[in-house]
MMTF fields as JSON, N, C-alpha, C and O atoms, coordinates in Angstrom:
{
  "mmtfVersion": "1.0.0",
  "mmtfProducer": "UNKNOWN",
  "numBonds": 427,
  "numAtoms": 428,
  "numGroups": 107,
  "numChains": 1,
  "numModels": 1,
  "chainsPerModel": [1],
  "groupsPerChain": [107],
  "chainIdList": ["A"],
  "bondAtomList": [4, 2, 8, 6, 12, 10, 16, 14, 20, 18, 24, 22, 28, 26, 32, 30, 36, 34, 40, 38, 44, 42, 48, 46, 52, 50, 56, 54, 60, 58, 64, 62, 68, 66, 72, 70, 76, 74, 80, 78, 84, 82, 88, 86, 92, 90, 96, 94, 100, 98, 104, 102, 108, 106, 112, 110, 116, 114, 120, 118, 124, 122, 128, 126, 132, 130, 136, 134, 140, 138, 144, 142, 148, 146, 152, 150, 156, 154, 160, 158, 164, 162, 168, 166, 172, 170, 176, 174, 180, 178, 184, 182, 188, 186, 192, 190, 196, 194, 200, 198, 204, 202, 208, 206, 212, 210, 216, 214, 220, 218, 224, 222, 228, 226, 232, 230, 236, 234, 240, 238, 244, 242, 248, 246, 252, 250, 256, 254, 260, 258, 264, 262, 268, 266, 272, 270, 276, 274, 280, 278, 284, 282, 288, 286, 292, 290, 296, 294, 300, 298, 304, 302, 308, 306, 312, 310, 316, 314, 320, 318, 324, 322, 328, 326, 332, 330, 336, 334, 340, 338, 344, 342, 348, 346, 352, 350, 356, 354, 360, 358, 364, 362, 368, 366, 372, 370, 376, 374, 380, 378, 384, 382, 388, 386, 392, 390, 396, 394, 400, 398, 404, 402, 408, 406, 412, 410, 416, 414, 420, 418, 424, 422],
  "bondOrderList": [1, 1, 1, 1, 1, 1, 1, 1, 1, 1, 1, 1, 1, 1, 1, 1, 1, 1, 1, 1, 1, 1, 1, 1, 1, 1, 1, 1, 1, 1, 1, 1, 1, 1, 1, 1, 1, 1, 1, 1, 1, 1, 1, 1, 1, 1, 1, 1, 1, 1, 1, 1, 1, 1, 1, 1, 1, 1, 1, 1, 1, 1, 1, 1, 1, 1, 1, 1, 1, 1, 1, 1, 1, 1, 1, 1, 1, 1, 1, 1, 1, 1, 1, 1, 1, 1, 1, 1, 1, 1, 1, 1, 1, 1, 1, 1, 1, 1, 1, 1, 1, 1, 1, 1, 1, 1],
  "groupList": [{"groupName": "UNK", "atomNameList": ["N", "CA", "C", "O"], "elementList": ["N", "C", "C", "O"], "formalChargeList": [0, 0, 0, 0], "bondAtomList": [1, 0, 2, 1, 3, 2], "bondOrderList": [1, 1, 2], "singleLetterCode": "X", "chemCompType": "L-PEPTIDE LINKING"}],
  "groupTypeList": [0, 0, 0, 0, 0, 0, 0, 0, 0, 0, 0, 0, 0, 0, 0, 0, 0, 0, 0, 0, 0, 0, 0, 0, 0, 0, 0, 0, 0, 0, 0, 0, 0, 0, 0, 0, 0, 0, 0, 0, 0, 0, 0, 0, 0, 0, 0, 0, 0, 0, 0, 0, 0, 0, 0, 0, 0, 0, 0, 0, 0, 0, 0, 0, 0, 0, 0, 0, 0, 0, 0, 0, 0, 0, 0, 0, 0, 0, 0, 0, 0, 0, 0, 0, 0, 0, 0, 0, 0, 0, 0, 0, 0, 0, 0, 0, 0, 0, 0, 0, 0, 0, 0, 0, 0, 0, 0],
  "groupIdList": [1, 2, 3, 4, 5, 6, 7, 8, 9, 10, 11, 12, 13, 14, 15, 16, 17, 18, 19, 20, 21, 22, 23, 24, 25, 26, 27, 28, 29, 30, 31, 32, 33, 34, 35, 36, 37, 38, 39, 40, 41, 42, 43, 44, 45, 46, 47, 48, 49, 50, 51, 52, 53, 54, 55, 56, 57, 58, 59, 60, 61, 62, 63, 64, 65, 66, 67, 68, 69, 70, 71, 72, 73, 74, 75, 76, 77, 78, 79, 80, 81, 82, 83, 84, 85, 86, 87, 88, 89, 90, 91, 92, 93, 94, 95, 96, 97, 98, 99, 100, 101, 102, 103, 104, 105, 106, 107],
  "secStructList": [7, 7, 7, 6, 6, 7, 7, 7, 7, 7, 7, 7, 7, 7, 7, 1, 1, 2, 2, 2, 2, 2, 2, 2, 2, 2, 2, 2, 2, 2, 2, 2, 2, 2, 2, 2, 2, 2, 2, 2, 2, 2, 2, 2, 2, 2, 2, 2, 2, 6, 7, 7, 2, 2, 2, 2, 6, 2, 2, 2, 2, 2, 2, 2, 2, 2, 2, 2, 6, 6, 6, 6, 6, 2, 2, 2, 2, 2, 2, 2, 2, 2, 2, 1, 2, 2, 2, 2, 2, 2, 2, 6, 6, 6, 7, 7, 7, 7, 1, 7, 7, 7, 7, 7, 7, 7, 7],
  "xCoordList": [-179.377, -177.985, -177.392, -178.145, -176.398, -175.636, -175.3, -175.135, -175.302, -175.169, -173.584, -172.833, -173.236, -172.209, -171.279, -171.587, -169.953, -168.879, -169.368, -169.295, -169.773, -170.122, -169.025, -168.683, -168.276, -167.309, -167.692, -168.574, -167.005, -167.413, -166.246, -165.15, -166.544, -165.456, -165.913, -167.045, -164.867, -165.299, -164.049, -162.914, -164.261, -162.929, -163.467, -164.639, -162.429, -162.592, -161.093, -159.895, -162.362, -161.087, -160.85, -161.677, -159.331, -158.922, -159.687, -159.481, -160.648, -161.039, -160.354, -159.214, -161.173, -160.865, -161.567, -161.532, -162.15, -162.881, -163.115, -162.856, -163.487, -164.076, -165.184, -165.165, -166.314, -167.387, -167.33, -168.067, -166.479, -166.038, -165.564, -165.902, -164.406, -164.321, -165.112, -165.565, -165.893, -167.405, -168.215, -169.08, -168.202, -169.269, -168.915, -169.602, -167.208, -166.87, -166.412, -166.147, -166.362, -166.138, -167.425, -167.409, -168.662, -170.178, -170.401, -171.208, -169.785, -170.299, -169.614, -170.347, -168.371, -167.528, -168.428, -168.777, -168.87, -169.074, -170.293, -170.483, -171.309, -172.598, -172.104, -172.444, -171.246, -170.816, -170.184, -170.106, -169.511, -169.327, -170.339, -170.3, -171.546, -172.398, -173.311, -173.947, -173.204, -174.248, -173.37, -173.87, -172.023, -171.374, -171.544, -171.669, -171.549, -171.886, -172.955, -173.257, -173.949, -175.53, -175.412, -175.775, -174.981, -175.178, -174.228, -174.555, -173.434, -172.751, -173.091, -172.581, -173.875, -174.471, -175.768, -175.526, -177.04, -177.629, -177.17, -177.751, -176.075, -175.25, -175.314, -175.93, -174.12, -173.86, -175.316, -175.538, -176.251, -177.521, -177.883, -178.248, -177.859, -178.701, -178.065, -178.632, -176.54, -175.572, -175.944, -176.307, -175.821, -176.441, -178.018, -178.247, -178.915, -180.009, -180.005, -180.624, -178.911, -179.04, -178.123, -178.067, -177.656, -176.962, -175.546, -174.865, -174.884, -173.672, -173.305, -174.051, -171.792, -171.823, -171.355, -170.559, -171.679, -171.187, -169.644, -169.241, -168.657, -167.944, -167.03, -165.997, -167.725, -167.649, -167.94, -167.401, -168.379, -169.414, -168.605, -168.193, -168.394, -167.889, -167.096, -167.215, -166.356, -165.063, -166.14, -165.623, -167.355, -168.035, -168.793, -169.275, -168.767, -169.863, -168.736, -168.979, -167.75, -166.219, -166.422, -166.684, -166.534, -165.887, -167.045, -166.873, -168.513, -169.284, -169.573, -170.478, -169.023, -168.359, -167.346, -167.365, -166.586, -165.55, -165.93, -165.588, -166.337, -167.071, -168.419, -169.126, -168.655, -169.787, -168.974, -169.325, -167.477, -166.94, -166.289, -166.182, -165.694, -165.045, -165.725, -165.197, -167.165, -167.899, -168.521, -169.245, -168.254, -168.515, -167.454, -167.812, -166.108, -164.594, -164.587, -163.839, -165.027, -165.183, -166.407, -166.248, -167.24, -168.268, -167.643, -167.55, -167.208, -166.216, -164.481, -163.525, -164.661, -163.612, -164.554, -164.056, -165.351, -165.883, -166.334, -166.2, -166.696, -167.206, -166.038, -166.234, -164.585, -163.617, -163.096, -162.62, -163.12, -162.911, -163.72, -163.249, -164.997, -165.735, -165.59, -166.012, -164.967, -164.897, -163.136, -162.964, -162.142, -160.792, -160.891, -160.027, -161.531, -161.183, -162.511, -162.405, -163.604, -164.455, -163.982, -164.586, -162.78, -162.732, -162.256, -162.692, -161.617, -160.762, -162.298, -162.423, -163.221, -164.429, -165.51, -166.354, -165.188, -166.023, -165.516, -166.212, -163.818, -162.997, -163.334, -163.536, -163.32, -163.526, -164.811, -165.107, -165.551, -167.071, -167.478, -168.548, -166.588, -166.651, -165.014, -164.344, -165.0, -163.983, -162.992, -162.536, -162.277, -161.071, -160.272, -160.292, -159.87, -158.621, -157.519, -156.809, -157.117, -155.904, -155.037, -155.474, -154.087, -152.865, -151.988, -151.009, -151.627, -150.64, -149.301, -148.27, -149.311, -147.809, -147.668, -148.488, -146.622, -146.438, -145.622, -144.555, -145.918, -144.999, -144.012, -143.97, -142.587, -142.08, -142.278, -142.489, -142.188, -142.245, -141.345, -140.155, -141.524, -141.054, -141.034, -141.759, -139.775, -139.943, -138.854, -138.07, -138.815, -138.515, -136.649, -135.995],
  "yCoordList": [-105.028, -105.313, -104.132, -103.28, -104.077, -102.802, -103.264, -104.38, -102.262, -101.987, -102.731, -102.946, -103.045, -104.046, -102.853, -101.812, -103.092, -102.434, -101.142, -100.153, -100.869, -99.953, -99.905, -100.997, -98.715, -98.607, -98.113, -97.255, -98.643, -97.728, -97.45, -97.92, -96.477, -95.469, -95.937, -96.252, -95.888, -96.487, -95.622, -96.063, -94.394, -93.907, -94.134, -94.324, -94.072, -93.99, -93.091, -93.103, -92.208, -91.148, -91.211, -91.213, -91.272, -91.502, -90.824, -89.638, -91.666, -90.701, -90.013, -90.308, -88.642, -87.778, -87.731, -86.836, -88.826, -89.378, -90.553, -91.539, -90.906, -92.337, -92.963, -93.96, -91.563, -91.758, -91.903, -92.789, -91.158, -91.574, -92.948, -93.447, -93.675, -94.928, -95.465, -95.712, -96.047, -96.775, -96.516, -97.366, -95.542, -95.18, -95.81, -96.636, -95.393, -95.848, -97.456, -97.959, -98.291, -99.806, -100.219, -100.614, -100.113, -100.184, -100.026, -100.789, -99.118, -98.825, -99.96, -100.639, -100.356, -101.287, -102.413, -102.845, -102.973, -104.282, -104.174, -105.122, -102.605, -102.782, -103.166, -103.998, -102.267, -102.344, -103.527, -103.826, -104.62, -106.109, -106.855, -107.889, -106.421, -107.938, -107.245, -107.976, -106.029, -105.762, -106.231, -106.317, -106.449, -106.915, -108.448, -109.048, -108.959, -110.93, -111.006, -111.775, -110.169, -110.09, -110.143, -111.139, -109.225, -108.942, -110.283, -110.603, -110.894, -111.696, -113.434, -114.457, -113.271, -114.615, -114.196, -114.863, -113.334, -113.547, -113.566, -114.293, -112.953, -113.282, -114.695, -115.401, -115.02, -116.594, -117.593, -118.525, -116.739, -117.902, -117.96, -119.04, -116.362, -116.067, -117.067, -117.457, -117.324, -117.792, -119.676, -120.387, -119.981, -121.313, -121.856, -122.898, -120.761, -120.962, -121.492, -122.381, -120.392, -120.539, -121.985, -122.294, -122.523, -124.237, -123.784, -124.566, -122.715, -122.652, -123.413, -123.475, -124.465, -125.645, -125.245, -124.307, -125.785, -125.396, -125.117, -124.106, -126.04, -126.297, -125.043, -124.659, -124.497, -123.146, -121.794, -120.702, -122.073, -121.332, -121.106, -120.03, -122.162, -122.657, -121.558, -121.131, -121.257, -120.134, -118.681, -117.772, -118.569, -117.35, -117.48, -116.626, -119.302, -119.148, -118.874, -118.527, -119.057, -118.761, -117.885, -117.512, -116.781, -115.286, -114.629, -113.858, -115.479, -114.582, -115.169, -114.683, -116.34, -116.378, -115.571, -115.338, -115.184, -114.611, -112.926, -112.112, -112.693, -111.126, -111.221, -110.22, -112.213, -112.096, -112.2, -111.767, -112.938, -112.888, -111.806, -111.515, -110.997, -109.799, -108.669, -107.616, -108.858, -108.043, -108.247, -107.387, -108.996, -109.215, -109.112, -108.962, -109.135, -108.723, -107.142, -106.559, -106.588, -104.814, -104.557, -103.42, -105.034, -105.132, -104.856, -103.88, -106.405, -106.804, -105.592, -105.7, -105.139, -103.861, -102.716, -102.372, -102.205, -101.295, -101.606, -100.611, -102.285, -103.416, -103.345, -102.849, -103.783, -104.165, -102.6, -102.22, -101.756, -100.213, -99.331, -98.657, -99.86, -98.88, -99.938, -99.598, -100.976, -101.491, -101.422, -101.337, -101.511, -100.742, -99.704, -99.552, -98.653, -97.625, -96.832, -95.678, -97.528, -97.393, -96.443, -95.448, -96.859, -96.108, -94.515, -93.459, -94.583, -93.498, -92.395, -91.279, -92.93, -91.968, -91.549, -90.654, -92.549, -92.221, -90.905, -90.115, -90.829, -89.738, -88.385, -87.226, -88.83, -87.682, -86.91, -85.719, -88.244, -87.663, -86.932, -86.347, -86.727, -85.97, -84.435, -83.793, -84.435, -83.179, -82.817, -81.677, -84.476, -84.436, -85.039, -86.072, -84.259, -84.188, -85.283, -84.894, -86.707, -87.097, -86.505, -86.356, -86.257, -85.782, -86.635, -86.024, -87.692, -88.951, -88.331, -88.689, -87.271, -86.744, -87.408, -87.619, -87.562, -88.165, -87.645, -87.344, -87.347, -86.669, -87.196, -88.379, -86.573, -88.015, -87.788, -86.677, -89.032, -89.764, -88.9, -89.141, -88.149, -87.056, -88.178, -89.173, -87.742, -88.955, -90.185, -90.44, -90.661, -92.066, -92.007, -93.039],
  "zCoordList": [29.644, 29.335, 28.559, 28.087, 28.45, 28.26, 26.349, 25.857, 25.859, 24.439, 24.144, 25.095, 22.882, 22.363, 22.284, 21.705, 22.989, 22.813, 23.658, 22.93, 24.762, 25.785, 26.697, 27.151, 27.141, 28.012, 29.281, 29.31, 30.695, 31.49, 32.112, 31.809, 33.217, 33.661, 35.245, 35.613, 35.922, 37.629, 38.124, 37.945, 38.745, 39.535, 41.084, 41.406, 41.88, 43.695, 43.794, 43.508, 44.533, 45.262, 46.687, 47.598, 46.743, 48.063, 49.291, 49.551, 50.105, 51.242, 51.941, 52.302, 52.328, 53.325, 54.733, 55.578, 54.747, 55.695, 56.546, 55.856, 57.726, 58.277, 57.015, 56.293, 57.231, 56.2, 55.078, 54.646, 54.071, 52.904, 52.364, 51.291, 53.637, 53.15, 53.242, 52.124, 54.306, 54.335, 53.397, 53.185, 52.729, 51.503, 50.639, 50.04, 50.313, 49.142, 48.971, 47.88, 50.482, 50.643, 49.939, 48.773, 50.741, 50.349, 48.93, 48.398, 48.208, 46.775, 46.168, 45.45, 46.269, 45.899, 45.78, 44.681, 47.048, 47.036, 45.854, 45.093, 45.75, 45.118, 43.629, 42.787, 43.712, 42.069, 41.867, 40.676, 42.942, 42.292, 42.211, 41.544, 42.949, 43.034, 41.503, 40.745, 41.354, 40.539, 38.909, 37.787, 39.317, 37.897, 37.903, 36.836, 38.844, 38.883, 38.546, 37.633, 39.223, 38.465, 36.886, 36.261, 36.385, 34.832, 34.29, 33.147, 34.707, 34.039, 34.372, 33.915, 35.093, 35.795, 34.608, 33.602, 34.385, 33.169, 32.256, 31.451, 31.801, 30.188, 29.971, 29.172, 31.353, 30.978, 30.645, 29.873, 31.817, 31.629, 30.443, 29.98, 29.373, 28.387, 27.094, 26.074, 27.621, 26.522, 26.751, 25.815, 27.625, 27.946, 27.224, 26.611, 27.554, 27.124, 25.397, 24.811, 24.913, 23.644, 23.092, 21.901, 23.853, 23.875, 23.772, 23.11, 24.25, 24.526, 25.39, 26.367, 25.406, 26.365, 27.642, 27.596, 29.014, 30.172, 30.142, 30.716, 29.438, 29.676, 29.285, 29.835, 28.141, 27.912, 28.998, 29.177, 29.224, 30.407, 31.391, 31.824, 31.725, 33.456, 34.176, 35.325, 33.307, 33.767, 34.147, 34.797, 33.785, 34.109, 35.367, 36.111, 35.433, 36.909, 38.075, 39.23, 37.631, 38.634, 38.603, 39.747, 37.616, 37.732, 38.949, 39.893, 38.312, 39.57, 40.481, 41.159, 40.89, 42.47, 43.047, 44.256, 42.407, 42.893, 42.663, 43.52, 41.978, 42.084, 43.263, 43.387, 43.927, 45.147, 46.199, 47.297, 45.951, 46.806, 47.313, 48.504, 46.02, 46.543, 46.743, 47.102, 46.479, 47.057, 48.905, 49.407, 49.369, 50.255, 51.061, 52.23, 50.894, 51.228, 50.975, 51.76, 50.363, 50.23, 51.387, 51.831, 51.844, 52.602, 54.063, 54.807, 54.1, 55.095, 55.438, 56.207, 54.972, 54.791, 55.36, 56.432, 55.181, 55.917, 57.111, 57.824, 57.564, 58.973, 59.762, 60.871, 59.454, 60.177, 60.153, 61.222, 59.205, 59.138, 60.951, 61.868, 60.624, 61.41, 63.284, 64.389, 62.935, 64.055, 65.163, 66.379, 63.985, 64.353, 64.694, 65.557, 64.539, 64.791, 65.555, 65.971, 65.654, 66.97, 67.912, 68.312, 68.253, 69.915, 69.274, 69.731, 68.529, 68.097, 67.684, 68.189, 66.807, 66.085, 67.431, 67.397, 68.7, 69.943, 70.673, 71.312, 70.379, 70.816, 69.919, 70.283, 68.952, 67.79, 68.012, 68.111, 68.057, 68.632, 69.538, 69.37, 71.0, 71.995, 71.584, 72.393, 70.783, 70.437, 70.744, 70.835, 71.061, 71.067, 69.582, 68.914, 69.563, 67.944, 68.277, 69.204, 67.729, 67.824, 66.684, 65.543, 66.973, 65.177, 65.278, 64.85, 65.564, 65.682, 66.05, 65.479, 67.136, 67.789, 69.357, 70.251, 69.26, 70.925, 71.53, 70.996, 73.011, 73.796, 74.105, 73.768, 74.968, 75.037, 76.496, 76.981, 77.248, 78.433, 79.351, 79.148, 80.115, 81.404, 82.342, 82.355, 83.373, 84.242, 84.507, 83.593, 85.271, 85.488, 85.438, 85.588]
}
């Protein structure tokens, strides 16, 4: 457990990448479940010691909802690498899209 009155620092920099976001979705979710972890033993450690549930309760919420939004940051890289599938299959064979459109000759 982390020392009393310990700060931490969490930056995410805007990707420049497919790969970058998937990295940085993935790290997301690690770094929520690994914060429900630490706060699901607090609460246990605080219970143990006869702190009342009722007290409590609001923490077993919080790390439901930090497993949840870790699994929604999860789910963000998944639906990331699956939108845009066709586009990274194009990329993959060395064709460049730059989002310009011609206009329509014709008709």
């Amino acid at each position: 457990m982390p020392a009393r009155g310990r700060r931490y620092l969490v930056e995410f920099e805007a990707p420049d990448s497919d790969g970058e976001f998937i990295a940085t979705c993935l790290a997301i979710g690690d770094l929520l479940t690994l914060t429900a972890d630490h706060v699901d033993d607090w609460a246990q450690a605080l219970a143990a010691r006869g702190v009342p549930g009722v007290v409590l309760a609001q923490f077993d919420q919080a790390v439901t909802d930090l497993d949840e939004a870790a699994r929604d940051a999860r789910r963000s890289a998944a639906n990331f690498a699956d939108y845009f599938e066709d586009a990274r299959t194009i990329a993959a064979r060395g064709i460049r899209i730059i989002g310009t459109r011609r206009p329509h000759r014709g008709t």
